[in-house]
C-alpha positions, 0 to 999 in steps of 0.5 A: 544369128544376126541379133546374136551377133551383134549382142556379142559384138556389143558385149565385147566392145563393151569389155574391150572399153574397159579391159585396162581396168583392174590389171594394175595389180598384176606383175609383170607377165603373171596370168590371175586365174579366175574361179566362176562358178555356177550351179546348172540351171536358170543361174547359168543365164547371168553368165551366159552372154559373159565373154569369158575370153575377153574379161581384162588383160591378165586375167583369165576367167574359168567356169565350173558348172555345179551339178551337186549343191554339196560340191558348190557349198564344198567350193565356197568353203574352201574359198576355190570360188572367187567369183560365184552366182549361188541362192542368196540364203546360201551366201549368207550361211558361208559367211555365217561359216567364216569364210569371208564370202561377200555379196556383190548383188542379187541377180535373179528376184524369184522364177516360182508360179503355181499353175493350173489346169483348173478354173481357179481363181486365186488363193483361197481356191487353194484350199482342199487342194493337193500341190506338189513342189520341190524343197522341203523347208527350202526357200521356195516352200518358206515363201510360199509357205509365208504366202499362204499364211499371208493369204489367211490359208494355213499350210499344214491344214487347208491344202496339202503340200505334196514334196516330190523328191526330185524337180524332174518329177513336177512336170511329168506329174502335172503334164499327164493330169495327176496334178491339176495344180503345181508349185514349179520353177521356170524353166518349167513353167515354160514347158508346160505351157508349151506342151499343155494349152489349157495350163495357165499360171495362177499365182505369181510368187514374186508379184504377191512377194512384191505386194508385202515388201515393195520388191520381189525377194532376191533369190540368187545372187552374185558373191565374190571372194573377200580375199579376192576383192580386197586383192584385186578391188579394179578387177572385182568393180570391172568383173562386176560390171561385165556381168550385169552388161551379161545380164542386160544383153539376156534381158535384151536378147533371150534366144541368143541367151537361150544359144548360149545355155545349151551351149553350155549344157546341151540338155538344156532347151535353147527355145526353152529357156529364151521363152523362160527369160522373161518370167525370171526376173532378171536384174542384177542390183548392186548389194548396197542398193538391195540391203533393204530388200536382201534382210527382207528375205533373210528376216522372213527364212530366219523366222521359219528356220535360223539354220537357213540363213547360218543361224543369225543376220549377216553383218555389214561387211557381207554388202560389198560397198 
């Protein structure tokens, strides 16, 4: 309790210094409502240290937690979402759309692992092997997909790709032995670590992402309305700043950032998800900075699939400056 106290009392000096900031194109006593929205899930834990209450003067930030993928594409077309943390792929099919939608920053750099309960060694003890996971032709079954190819395996030959239908399936699957290995997202992984002791992660996709490209691929990212930035430019640059101190004070405290989620969505393990921190790669990185790593990602989505990315490459001003 004392350490979650203190990172909310640093986080609220920290807006606090700042909250002047941004409120100059506010007239007299008009109150701005700002839209954040956030998918359930590891995306929740960005924000879940963002004092919402304390953001700037004049501004007031609600948030909306997503359940259905269709309702937050539904809340980025019709521009409801001034501010959002969403799959970057997924930024750039809305921008691909015409909706001005820009990047500000990738956030979360892949929480993908294949575990095992088997004495296997690394990729080519995949082979005649079955692995569920989730996604078919997702981003999560393109880059393992990829991997795969880059490890002299072929997907649709060597192994068997077994896509169960929901996320909820892998863990009881993998837990009651009919699956020796798996393909999961934290906070999963965590969870059967937890509950199975002979479990241990075999690949990690991010580390493998990193050998061919030099960074982890950007899954998620945090995006913001173009008609907002170019309305509200101080707030947009403060907001920006508020929530990478959001997920420096996670990084730094993952059970005040594990309070903080359940608090939010009370089915979700606090223990859980402070345990999953680490393993989820968290590091918010300004959009001009992870150009280069973002088209990266796209380039290798587009050649599976252009439709996942929108059909082609995002152009310049998708990059918030």
């Amino acid at each position: 309790m004392k350490r979650l106290l203190t990172v909310l009392y640093l986080s609220l000096i920290f807006i606090l210094s700042i909250s002047a900031r941004g409120s100059e194109e506010i007239a007299g006593n008009e109150t701005v409502s700002v839209h954040l929205v956030v998918p359930n899930g590891a995306t929740l834990v960005p924000i879940a240290l963002l004092d919402r209450n304390s953001v700037s003067e004049g501004f007031n930030v609600e948030l909306e937690i997503i359940k259905s993928s269709d309702l937050l594409g539904a809340k980025l077309i019709s521009g409801e979402a001034d501010f959002a943390v969403i799959p970057s792929n997924l930024a750039a099919i809305m921008a691909n759309k015409g909706t001005g939608l820009r990047i500000a920053g990738p956030v979360i750099w892949g929480l993908s692992y294949i575990v095992t309960s088997e004495n296997l060694n690394g990729w080519d003890d995949l082979r005649g092997k079955s692995v569920p996971m989730i996604g078919r032709g997702l981003t999560p079954d393109i880059t393992f997909r990829h991997l795969l190819e880059v490890n002299g395996l072929n997907p649709d030959e060597d192994l068997e790709i077994v896509y169960v239908s929901a996320a909820t399936e892998l863990v009881p699957t993998f837990l009651t032995g009919r699956s020796m290995v798996s393909m999961m997202p934290e906070p999963m992984v965590t969870t059967v670590l937890s509950k199975k002791p002979d479990t241990r992660i075999l690949v990690d996709i991010q580390e493998e992402w990193k050998k061919l490209y030099g960074s982890s691929y950007p899954q998620a990212s945090l995006v913001v309305s173009g008609d907002f930035a170019d309305k509200y430019p101080d707030y947009t640059e403060f907001f920006i700043q508020a929530f990478a101190a959001s997920v420096n004070a996670a990084k730094a405290d993952p059970e005040a950032a594990g309070v903080a989620v359940s608090a939010l969505v009370p089915e979700l393990n606090a223990e859980i998800i402070a345990d999953a921190i680490p393993r989820m790669n968290l590091e918010f990185m300004a959009a001009v900075d992870a150009r280069g790593a973002l088209e990266d990602y796209f380039e290798v989505l587009k050649a599976f699939n252009p439709a996942t990315i929108g059909g082609k490459m995002p152009v310049d001003d998708f990059y918030l400056p």
